[in-house]
Wavefront OBJ file of the C-alpha trace (Angstrom):
o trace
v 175.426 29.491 7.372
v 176.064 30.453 3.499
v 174.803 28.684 0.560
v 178.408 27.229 -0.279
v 178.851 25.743 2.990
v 175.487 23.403 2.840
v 176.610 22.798 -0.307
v 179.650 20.923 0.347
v 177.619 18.439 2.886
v 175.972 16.093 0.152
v 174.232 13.515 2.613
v 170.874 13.312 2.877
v 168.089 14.264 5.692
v 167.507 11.656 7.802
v 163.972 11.366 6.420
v 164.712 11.456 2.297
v 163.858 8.174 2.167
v 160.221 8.952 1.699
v 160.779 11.346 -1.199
v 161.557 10.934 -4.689
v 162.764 14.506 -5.144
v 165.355 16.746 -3.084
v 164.411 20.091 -1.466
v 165.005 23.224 -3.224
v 166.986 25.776 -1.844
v 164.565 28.463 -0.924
v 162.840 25.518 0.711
v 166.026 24.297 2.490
v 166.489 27.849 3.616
v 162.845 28.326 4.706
v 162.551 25.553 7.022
v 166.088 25.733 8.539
v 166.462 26.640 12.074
v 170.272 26.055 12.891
v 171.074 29.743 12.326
v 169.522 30.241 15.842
v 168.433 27.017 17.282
v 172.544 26.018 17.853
v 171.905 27.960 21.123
v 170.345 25.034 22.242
v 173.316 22.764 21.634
v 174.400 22.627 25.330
v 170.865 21.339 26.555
v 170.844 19.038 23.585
v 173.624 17.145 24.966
v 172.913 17.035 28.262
v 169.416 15.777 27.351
v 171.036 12.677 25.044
v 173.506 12.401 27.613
v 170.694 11.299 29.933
v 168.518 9.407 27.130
v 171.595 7.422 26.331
v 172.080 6.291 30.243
v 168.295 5.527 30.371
v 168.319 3.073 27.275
v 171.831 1.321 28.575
v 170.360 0.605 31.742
v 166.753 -0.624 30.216
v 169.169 -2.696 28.087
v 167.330 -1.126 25.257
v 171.257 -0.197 24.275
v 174.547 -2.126 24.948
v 177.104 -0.429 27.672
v 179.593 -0.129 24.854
v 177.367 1.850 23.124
v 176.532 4.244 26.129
v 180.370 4.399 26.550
v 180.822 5.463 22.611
v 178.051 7.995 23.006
v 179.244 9.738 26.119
v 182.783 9.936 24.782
v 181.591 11.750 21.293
v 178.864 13.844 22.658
v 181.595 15.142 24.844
v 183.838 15.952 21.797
v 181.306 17.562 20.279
v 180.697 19.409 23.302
v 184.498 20.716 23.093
v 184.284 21.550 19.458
v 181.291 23.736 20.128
v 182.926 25.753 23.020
v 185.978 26.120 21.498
v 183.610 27.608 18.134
v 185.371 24.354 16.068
v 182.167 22.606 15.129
v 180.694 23.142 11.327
v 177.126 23.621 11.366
v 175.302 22.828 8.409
v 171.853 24.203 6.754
v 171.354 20.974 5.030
v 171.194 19.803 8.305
v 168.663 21.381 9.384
v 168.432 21.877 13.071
v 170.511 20.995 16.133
v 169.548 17.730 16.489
v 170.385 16.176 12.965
v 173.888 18.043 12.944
v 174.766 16.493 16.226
v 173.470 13.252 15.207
v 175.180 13.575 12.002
v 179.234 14.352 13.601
v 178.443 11.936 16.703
v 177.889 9.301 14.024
v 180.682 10.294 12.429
v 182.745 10.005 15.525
v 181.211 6.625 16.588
v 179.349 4.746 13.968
v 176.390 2.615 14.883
v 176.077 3.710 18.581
v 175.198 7.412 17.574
v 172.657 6.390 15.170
v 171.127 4.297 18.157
v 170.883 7.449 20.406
v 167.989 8.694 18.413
v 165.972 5.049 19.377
v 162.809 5.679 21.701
v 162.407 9.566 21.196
v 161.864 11.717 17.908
v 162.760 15.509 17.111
v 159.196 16.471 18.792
v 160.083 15.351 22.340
v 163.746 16.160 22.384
v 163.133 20.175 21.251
v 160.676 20.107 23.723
v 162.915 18.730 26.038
v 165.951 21.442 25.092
v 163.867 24.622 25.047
v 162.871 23.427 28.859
v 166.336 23.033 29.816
v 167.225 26.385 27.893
v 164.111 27.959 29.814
v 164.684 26.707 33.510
v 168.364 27.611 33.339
v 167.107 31.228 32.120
v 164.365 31.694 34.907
v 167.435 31.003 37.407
v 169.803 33.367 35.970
v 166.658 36.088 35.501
v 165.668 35.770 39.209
v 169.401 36.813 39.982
v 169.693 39.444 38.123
v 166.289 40.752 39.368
v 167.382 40.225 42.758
v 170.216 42.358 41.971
v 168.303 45.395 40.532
v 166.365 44.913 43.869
v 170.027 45.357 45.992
v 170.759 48.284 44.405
v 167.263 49.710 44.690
v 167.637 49.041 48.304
v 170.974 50.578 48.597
v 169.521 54.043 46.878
v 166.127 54.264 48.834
v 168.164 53.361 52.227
v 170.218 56.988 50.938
v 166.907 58.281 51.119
v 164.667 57.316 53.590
v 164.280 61.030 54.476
v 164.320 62.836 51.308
v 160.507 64.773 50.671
v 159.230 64.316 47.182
v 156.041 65.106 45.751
v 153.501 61.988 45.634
v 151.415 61.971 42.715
v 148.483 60.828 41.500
v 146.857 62.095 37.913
v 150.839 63.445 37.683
v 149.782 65.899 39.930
v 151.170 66.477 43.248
v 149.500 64.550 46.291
v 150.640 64.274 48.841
v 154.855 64.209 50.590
v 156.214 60.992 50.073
v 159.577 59.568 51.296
v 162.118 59.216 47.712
v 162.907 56.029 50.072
v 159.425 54.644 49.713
v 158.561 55.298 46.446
v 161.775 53.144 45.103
v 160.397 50.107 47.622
v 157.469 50.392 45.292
v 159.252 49.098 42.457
v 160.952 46.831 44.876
v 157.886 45.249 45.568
v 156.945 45.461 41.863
v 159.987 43.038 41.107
v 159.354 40.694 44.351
v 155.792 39.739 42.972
v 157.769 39.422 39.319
v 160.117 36.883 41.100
v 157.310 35.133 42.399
v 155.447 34.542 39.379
v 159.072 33.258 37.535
v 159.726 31.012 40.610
v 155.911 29.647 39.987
v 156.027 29.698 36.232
v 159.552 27.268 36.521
v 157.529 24.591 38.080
v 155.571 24.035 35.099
v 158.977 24.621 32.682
v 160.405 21.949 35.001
v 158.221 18.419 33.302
v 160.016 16.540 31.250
v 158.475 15.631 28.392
v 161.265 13.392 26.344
v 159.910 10.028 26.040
v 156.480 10.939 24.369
v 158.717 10.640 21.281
v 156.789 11.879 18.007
v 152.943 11.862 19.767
v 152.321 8.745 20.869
v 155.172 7.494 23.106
v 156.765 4.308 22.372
v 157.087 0.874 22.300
v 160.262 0.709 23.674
v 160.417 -0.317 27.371
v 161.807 3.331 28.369
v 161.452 4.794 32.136
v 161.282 8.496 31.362
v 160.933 8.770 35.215
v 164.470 8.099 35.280
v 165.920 10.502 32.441
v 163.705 13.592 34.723
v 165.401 12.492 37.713
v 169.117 12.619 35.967
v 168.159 16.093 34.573
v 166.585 17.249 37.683
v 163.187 17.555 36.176
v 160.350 17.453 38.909
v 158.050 15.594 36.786
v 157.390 14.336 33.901
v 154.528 15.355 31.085
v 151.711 12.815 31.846
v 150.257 12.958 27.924
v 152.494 12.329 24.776
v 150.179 14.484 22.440
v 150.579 17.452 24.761
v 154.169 17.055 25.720
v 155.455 17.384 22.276
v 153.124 20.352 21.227
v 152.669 22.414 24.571
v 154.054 25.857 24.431
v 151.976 27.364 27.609
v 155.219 27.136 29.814
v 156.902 29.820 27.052
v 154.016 31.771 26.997
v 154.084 31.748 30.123
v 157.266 32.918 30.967
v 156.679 35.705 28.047
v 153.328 36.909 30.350
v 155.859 37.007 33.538
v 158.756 38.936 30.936
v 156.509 41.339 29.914
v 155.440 42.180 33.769
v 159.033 42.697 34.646
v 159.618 45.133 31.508
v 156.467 47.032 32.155
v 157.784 47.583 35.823
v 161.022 48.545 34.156
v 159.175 50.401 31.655
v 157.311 52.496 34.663
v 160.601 53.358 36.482
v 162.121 54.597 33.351
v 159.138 56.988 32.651
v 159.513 58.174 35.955
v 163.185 58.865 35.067
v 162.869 59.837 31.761
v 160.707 62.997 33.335
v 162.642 63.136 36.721
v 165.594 64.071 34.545
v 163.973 67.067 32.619
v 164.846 70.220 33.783
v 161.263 71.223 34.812
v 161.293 68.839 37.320
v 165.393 68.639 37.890
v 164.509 65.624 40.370
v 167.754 63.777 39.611
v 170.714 62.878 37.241
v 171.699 59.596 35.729
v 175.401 58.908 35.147
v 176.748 60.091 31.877
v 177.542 56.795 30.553
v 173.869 56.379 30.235
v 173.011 58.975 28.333
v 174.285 60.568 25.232
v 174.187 63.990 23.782
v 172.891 65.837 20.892
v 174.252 66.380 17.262
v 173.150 69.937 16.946
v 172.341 70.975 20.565
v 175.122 70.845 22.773
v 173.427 71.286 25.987
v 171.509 67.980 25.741
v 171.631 65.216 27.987
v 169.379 62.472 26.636
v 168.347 59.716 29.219
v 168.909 57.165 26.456
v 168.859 54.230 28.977
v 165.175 54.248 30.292
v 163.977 55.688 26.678
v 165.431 52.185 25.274
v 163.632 50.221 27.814
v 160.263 52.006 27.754
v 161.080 51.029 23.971
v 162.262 47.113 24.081
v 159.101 46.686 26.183
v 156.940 46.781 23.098
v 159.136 44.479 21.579
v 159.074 42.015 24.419
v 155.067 42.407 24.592
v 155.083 41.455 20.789
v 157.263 38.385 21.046
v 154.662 37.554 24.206
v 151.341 38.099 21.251
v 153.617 36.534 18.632
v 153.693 33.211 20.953
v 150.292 33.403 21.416
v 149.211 33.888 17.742
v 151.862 31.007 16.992
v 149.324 28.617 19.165
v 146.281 29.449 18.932
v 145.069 27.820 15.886
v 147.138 24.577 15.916
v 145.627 20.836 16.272
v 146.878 18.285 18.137
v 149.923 17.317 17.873
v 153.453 18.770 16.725
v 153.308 21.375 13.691
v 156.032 22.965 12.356
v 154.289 26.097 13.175
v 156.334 25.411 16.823
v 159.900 26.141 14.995
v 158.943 30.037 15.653
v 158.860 29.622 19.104
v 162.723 29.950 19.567
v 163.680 33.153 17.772
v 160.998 35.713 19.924
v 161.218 33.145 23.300
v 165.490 33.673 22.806
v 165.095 37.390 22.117
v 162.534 37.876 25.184
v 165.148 36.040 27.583
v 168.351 38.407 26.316
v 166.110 41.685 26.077
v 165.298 41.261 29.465
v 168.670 39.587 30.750
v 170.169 42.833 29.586
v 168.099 45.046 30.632
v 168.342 44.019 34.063
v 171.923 43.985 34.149
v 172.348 47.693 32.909
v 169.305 48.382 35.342
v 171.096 47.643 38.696
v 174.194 49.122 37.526
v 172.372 52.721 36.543
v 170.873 52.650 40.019
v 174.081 52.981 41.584
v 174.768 56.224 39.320
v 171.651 58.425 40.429
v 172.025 61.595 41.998
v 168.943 63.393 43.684
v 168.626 66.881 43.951
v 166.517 66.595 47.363
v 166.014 71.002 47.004
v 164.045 70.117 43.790
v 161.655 67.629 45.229
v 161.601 69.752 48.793
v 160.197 72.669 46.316
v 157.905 70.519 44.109
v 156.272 68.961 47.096
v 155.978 72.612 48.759
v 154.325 73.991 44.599
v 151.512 71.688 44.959
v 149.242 71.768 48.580
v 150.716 68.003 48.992
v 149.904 69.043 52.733
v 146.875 69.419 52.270
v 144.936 66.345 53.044
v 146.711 66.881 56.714
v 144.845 69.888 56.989
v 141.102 67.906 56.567
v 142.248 64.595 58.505
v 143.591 67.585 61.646
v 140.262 68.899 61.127
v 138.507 65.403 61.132
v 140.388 64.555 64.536
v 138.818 67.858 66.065
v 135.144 66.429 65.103
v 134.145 67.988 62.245
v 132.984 65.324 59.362
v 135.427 64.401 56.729
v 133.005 65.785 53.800
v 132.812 69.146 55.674
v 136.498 69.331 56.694
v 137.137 68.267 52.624
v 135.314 71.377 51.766
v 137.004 73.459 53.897
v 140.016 72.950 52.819
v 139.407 73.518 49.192
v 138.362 76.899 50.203
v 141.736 77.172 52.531
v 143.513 76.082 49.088
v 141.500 78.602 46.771
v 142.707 81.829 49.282
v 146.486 80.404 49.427
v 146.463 80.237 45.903
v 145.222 83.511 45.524
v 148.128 84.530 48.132
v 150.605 82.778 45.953
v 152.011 80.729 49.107
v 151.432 77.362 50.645
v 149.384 76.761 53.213
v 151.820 76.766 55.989
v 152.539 80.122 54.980
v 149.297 81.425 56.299
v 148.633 83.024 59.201
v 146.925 81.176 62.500
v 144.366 84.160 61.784
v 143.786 83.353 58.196
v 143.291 79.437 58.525
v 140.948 80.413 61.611
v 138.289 82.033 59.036
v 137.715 78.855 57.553
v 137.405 77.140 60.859
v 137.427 77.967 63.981
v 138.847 74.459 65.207
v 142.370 75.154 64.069
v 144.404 76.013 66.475
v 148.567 76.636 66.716
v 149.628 73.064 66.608
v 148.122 72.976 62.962
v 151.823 74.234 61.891
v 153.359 71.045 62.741
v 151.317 69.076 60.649
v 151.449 70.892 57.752
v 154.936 70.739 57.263
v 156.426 68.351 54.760
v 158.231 66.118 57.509
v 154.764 66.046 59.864
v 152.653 64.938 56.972
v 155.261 61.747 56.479
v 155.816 60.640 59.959
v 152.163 61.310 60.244
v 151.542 57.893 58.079
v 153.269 55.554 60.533
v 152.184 52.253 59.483
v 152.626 49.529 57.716
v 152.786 50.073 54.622
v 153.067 54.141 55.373
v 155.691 56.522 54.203
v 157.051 57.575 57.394
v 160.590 57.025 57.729
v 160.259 54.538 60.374
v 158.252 52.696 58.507
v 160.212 53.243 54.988
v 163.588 51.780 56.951
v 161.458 48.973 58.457
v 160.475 47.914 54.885
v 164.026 48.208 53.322
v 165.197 45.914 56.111
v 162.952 43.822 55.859
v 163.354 43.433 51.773
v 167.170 42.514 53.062
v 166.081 39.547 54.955
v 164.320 38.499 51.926
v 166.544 38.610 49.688
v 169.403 37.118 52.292
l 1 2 3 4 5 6 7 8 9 10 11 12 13 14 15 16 17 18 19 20 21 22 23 24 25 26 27 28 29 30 31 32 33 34 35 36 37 38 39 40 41 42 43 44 45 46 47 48 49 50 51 52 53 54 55 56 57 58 59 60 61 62 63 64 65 66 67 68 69 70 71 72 73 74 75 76 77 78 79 80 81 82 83 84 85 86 87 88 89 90 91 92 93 94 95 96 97 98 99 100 101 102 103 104 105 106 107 108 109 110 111 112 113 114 115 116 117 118 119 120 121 122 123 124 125 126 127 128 129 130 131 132 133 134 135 136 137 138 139 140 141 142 143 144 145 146 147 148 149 150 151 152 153 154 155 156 157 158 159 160 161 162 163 164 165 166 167 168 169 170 171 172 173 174 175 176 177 178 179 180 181 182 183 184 185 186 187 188 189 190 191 192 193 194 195 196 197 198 199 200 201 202 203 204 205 206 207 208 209 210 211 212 213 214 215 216 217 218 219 220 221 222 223 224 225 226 227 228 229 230 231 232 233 234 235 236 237 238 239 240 241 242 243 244 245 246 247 248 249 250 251 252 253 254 255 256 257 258 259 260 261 262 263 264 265 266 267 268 269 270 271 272 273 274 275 276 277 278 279 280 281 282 283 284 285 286 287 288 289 290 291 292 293 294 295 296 297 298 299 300 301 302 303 304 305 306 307 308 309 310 311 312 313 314 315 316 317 318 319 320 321 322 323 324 325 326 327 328 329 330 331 332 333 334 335 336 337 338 339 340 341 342 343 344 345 346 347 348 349 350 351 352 353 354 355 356 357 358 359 360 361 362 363 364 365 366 367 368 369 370 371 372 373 374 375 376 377 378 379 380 381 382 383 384 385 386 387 388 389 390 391 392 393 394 395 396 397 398 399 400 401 402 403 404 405 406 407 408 409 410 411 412 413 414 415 416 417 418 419 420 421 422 423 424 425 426 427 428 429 430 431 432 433 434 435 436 437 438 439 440 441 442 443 444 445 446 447 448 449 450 451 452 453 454 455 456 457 458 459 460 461 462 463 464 465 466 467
C-alpha cells in the first residue's frame, strides 16, 4: 500500500470520534498492519460469517440483515480471490477494510456485524483459524517427508554404514535404520502439532474487547459453526493469549532442528572425504570460480532458516512476556514472525520430501568407512563376554586387540585366529563371523536394533501408521 493510495480514502477510523486531531503519517504507517495481516482475510469472513448467523438467530440482528451480510461478505470474498479488492492503509487492518466495503455494499446491516465482539476477539479468532488450518496442512506435508524417507531406507535396509557417536565411527549400522531415526524424529513432531491444535482449536470471539458483553450472545454456537472444540472460558485471556502461537513456534522449531540435523548429516555425507551420497543437481548449485564444485545448497539453507525460525519462536516470547492484562498493541507483532514460521517451514518440507527421492548412496563408501574405524569392535568384547570373561576385562582386551591392528594397518577381521588368540585364549574360529560388518548388524535383532529384520519390521510398521 503507497502513500497516494491511503490518500485518496478520506473517511475516518472507526474510532476518530474520540480525537480532536488526525494521525500523522509516520504514525498511520507505524501502526498499520494490512500490508501483511490481509492474509487473514479468508478466516475473517468465515468468522463474521458465523458471528452474523449467531446474532440473527439470538434476534440480536434481523434475518434481513443476516441475508445482506452473507450476500456482501461473499462479494468481498470474490473480489479478494480474484486480487479486485483495494486495500487501504488508512484502514488500518483487515477488519476495518472489510467492514468499511461490506458497508459500502449493504448499508446499516454491515455496520451491525461488528455488534457483540470488538477487534480484540475477532484477531484472536482469525489467527486461530489461520493457525489450525496451518497445523493440518503441516502434518501433511510432514507425513510426506516421512513417505519418502520410508521409500529410501526400504532401498536400504541392507546397506553397512558407519554408526557414530563423537563423529567417530561406532559401530555398523543399517543406512535403512538410521533414516527411521529421523522418521521417528518427525512422528513425535506430528504428535506434539496434533496436541498443540487442541489448544489453537478454543474459540475465543465473544469475549469482545476484555470483558464480554452485554449482548445475549451464545458463543457456544459460533465454535460449533466453525468447528471449534471449545470455547475460551475467560474474556481477559481470550483476547490477549498468545501461548497457542508460541506454542506452535516451540513445535516449528523441533521440526526444523530435525531438519536441521538431517541436513548436517548431508551437508558432510556429500563431501568428498566421506563420498557417502549425492543429492540431485537441482539442489545444488555450483561455483563462480571453481568449476568442480557441487554445493549442497538445499540442507545449507535449512540448517540456515532454522535460526530464523528459532528467532521468530524468542521474538514471540519476548513479545509476551512483559504485557498486563488485557489486549496491547504489542500483540500486532505476532503475525509477521508466526506467518513467516508457518511458510519457512511449509516450504521446507515440501522441497524436503522431494530431495529424498533424488539421493544416491554410494554403499562402497560407507562399506569402507565402517571397515576404517574398528566399528566391529564392540562384537569382539560382547563374543568375549558370552565366553565368561567380565565385560570390564573383555573391554580391555580389546583395546589392546585394537592398538596391534592398528599398528598392522588392518581391521580386526584381518587378523589371524593366532594373533587374536594372544590376547585371549577364549577366541576361537567362529569369532570371524561376528566380526564382519553383516554379523555385527543381524547380531542386534531387536526391537529397536539395526538388524535388517528388525530395520524392515520398523519401516512397515511406520506404513501402517501413516495409512
Amino acid at each position: 500500500m503507497n502513500d497516494s493510495t491511503s490518500k485518496q480514502d478520506n473517511t475516518p477510523q472507526t474510532w476518530s470520534g474520540r480525537f480532536n486531531e488526525p494521525v500523522s503519517a509516520l504514525v498511520e504507517r507505524y501502526t498499520a498492519s494490512i500490508s501483511f495481516d490481509q492474509r487473514l482475510a479468508e478466516y475473517d469472513i468465515q468468522g463474521s460469517l458465523a458471528h452474523a448467523q449467531m446474532l440473527a438467530e439470538q434476534n440480536i440482528i434481523s434475518h434481513q440483515d443476516l441475508l445482506d451480510i452473507q450476500r456482501g461478505l461473499q462479494q468481498i470474498r470474490e473480489e479478494i480471490r480474484n486480487h479486485r479488492f483495494t486495500w487501504s492503509q488508512q484502514l488500518e487492518d483487515v477488519h476495518l477494510n472489510i467492514e468499511k466495503r461490506l458497508t459500502a455494499l449493504v448499508g446499516d446491516a454491515g455496520k451491525r456485524l461488528h455488534t457483540g465482539r470488538s477487534r480484540n476477539d475477532q484477531v484472536a479468532t482469525d489467527i486461530r483459524l489461520f493457525l489450525r488450518a496451518a497445523i493440518d496442512e503441516i502434518i501433511n506435508l510432514i507425513k510426506a517427508m516421512q513417505q519418502a524417507l520410508l521409500n529410501l531406507a526400504e532401498q536400504h535396509v541392507h546397506t553397512v554404514m558407519p554408526g557414530f557417536t563423537h563423529l567417530q565411527v561406532a559401530q555398523p549400522v543399517s543406512f535403512g535404520h538410521h533414516l527411521m531415526a529421523y522418521f521417528e524424529m518427525l512422528k513425535r513432531d506430528i504428535e506434539r502439532l496434533a496436541d498443540c491444535r487442541k489448544r489453537v482449536n478454543q474459540l475465543p470471539l465473544g469475549a469482545a474487547a476484555l470483558a464480554g458483553t452485554s449482548y445475549p450472545i451464545k458463543r457456544e454456537q459460533v465454535a460449533q459453526l466453525l468447528n471449534f472444540e471449545g470455547v475460551c472460558q475467560n474474556s481477559l485471556d481470550a483476547v490477549s493469549d498468545r501461548d497457542f502461537a508460541i506454542e506452535f513456534s516451540a513445535c516449528a522449531a523441533l521440526v526444523m532442528t530435525h531438519l536441521s540435523r538431517l541436513s548436517e548429516e548431508f551437508i558432510l555425507w556429500m563431501n568428498p572425504s566421506f563420498g557417502f551420497i549425492q543429492l540431485a543437481d537441482r539442489f545444488c548449485t555450483g561455483s563462480s570460480i571453481m568449476p568442480q564444485k557441487k554445493n549442497p545448497d538445499v540442507p545449507e539453507l535449512v540448517r540456515g532458516k532454522t535460526g530464523r525460525v528459532n528467532g521468530h519462536l524468542v521474538a514471540l516470547l519476548t513479545l509476551m512476556k512483559a504485557q498486563p492484562l488485557a489486549y496491547n498493541k504489542d500483540n500486532q507483532e505476532d503475525k509477521e514472525p508466526l506467518f513467516d514460521t508457518v511458510d519457512t517451514l511449509a516450504d521446507t518440507l515440501r522441497i524436503y520430501a522431494d530431495m529424498l527421492g533424488g539421493v544416491r548412496v554410494n554403499h562402497d563408501r560407507m562399506r569402507q568407512a565402517a571397515m576404517r574405524g574398528y566399528a566391529t569392535a564392540t562384537d569382539l568384547a560382547d563374543y568375549l563376554v558370552k565366553k565368561g570373561i567380565p565385560f570390564r576385562d573383555a573391554h580391555e582386551i580389546v583395546a589392546q586387540a585394537v592398538q596391534y591392528a592398528e599398528r598392522k594397518g588392518c581391521d580386526l577381521s584381518a587378523l589371524e585366529l593366532s594373533e587374536l588368540q594372544t590376547f585371549s585364549t577364549q577366541i576361537e574360529a567362529d569369532i570371524f563371523a561376528v566380526l564382519t560388518l553383516e554379523g555385527s548388524m543381524q547380531s542386534r535383532n531387536h526391537t529397536g536394533g539395526t538388524a535388517p529384520e528388525q530395520v524392515q519390521a520398523a519401516i512397515e510398521q511406520a506404513r501402517k501408521w501413516l495409512a
